[in-house]
C-alpha positions as CSV (number, residue, x, y, z in Angstrom):
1,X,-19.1,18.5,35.3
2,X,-22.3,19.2,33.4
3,X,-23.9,20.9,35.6
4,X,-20.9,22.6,36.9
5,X,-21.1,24.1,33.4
6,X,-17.3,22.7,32.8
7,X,-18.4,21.1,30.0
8,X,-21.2,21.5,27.5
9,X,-23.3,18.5,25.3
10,X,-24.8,19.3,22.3
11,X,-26.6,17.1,19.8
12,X,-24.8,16.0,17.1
13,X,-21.4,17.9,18.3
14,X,-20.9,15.6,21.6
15,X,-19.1,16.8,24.9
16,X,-17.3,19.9,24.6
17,X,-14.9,21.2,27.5
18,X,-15.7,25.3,27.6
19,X,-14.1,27.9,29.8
20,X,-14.7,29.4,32.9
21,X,-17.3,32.2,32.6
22,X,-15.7,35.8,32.2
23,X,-17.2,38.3,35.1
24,X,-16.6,41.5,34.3
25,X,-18.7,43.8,36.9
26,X,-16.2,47.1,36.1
27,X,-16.6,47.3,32.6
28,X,-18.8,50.1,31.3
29,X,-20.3,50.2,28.1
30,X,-22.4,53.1,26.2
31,X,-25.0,52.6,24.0
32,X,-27.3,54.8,22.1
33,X,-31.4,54.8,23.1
34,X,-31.7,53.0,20.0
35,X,-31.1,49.5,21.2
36,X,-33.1,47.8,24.0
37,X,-30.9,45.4,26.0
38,X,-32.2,43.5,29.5
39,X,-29.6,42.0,31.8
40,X,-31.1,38.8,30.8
41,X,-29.8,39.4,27.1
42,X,-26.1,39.7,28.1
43,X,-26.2,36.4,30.3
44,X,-27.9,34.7,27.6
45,X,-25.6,35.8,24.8
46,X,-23.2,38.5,25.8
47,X,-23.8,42.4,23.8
48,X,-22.4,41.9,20.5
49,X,-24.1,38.8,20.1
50,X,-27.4,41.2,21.0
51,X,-26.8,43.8,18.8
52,X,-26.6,41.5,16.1
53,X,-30.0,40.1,17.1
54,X,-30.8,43.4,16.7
55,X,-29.9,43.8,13.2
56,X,-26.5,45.8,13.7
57,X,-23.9,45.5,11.1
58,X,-20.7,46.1,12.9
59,X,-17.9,47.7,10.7
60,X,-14.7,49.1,12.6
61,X,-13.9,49.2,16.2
62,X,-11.2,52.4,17.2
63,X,-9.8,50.9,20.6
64,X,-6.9,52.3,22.6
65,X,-5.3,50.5,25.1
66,X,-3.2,51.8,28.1
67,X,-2.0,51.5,31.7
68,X,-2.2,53.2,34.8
69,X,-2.7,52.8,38.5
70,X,-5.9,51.7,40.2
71,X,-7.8,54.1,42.5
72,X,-9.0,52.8,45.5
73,X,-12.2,51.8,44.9
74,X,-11.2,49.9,41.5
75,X,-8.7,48.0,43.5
76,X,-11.6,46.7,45.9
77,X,-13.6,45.9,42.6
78,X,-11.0,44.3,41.4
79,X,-9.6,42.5,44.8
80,X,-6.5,44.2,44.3
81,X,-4.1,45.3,46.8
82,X,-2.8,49.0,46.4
83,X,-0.3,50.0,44.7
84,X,-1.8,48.1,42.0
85,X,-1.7,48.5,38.2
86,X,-4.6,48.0,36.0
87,X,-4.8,47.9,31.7
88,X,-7.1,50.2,30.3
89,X,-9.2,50.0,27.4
90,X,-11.4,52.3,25.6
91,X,-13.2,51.4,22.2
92,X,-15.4,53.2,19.9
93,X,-17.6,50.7,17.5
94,X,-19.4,51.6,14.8
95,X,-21.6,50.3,12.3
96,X,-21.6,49.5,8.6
97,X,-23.2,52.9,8.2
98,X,-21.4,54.9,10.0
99,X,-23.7,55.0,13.2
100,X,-22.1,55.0,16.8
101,X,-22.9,51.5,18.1
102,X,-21.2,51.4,21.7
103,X,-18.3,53.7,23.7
104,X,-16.8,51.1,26.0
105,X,-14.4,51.7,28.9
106,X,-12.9,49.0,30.3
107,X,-10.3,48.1,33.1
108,X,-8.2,44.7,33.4
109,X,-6.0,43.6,36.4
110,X,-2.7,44.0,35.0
111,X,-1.4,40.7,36.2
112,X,-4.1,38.7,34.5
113,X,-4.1,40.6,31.0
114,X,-1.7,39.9,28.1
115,X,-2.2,41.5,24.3
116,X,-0.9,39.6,21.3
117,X,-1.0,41.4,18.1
118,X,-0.5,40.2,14.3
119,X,1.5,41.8,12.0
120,X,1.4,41.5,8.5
121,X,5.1,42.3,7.1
């Protein structure tokens, strides 16, 4: 299960079950020239994880979130089949001094995407 990478074993922590890894080839993310990234980075450690290696601050996140059909070629990316529907998601991150840190656009199958949301009343 180890190796399967179902479960993880750390020192002092034991055996841990983990989740399946998340592949997410039709996400796109923006990023200003400032920041050097290598594919190897976001296995390793995913891209927030990286910029904070990179000594970003992160402050506020704008994200909208909405829905819409797929086209044809983001069904096959997707392994959809037409008509399909699809969540989008577009977020805006900045850091703690105001500086653009990413411009993400990201699409979800629709019948494997929920939102839960917190309200304080």
């Amino acid at each position: 299960m180890v190796r399967k990478g179902l479960l993880v074993r750390e020192r002092g922590v034991g055996t841990q079950v983990v989740g399946a890894p998340v592949r997410r080839d039709i996400m796109t993310n923006y990023l200003p020239d400032r920041f050097t990234i290598t594919d190897e980075d976001l296995v390793e450690r995913g891209l927030y994880a990286t910029l904070r290696a990179q000594g970003v601050a992160f402050a506020i996140a704008h994200q909208t979130i909405g829905a819409r059909l797929l086209t044809t070629e983001e069904a096959e990316l997707l392994g959809e089949t037409e008509p399909a529907a699809c969540v989008t998601m577009e977020r805006v991150v900045y850091d703690d001094t105001g500086r653009l840190v990413e411009l993400g656009r990201h699409l979800y199958r629709a019948s494997q995407y929920s939102v839960q949301t917190s309200l304080v009343i």
